[in-house]
N, C-alpha and C positions, 0 to 999 in steps of 0.2 A: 305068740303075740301078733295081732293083725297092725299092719300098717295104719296112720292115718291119712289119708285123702281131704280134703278141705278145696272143692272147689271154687276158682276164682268169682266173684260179684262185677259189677260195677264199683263195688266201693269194697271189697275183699281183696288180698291176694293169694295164692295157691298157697296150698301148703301140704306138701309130702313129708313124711316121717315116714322108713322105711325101716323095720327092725331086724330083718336080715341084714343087710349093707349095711347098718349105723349110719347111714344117708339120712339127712334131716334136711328139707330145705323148702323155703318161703320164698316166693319171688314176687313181683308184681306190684303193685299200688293199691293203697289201703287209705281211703277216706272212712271209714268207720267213727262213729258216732259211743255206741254203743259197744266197746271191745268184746264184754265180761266174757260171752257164751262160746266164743272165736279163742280168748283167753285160756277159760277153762276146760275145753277141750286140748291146746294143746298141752299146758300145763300138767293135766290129770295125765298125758299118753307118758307125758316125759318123764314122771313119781316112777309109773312102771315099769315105763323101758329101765331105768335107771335099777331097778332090783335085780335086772342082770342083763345087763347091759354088751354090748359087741366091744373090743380090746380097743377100738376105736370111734369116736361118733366125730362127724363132719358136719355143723351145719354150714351150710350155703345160702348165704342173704342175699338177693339180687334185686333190692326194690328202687322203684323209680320215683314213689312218694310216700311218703307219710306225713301224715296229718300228729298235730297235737293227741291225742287220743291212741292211734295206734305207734307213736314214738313211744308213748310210754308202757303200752302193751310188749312191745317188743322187748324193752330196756326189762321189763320184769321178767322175761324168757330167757335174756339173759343172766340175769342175776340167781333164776333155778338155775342152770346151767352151772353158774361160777359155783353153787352148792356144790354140784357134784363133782367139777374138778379139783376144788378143794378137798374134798374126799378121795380124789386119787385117781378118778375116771380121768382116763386120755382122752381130752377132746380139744378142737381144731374148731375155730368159725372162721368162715372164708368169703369175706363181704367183696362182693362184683359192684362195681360201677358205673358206668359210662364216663367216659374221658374227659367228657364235656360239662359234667353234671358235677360241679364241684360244690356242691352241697353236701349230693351224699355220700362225697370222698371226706368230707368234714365231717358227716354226722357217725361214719365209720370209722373216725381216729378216735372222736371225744366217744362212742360207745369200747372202743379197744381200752382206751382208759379207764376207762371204768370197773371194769372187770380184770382179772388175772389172766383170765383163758388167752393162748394165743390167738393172734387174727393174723390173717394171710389178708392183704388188700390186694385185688385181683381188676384188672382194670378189661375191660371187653369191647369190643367193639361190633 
């Protein structure tokens, strides 16, 4: 299975899925307008990864903004995600911050609740 790559925009953020490592990770700032095709590309990688999957998957969220649109993009990446832990799959999200940005240390607690998956809240500088 090939990794996906999704390079940054202006109004994108990165996004690696690596299917060796079970590395999954999005960073950056997302004004997106239009999620769907951003959406359904990752969404479709994760059905597959997910039919055989690494003993472990990690994602690692490290973003600086988001916008109405792509909060809710992410929340639904989520929620496949809690699919397949619910299912049994060992996985790990581990939301990075900034110390300073106490937004999106908030908007990482109310997504932790939301879902069952653990979160590691990771603070960087």
């Amino acid at each position: 299975m090939n990794a996906l790559y999704l390079e940054p925009s202006e109004d994108s953020p990165k996004v690696y899925l690596d299917y060796s490592s079970g590395k999954l990770s999005i960073e950056g700032r997302s004004f997106m307008e239009d999620t769907t095709p951003f959406h359904q590309a990752i969404v479709g990688w994760l059905r597959t990864y997910f039919q055989s999957p690494q003993p472990l998957t990690v994602m690692e969220l490290e973003l600086e903004y988001l916008n109405t649109s792509s909060t809710k993009m992410l929340l639904d990446i989520l929620f496949e995600l809690n699919k397949f832990y619910i299912f049994g799959n060992k996985i790990t999200i581990r939301w990075k911050y900034d110390p300073d940005d106490e937004d999106m240390e908030d908007l990482g607690r109310e997504m932790a609740d939301m879902v069952d998956i653990p979160f590691e809240h990771v603070v960087f500088s």
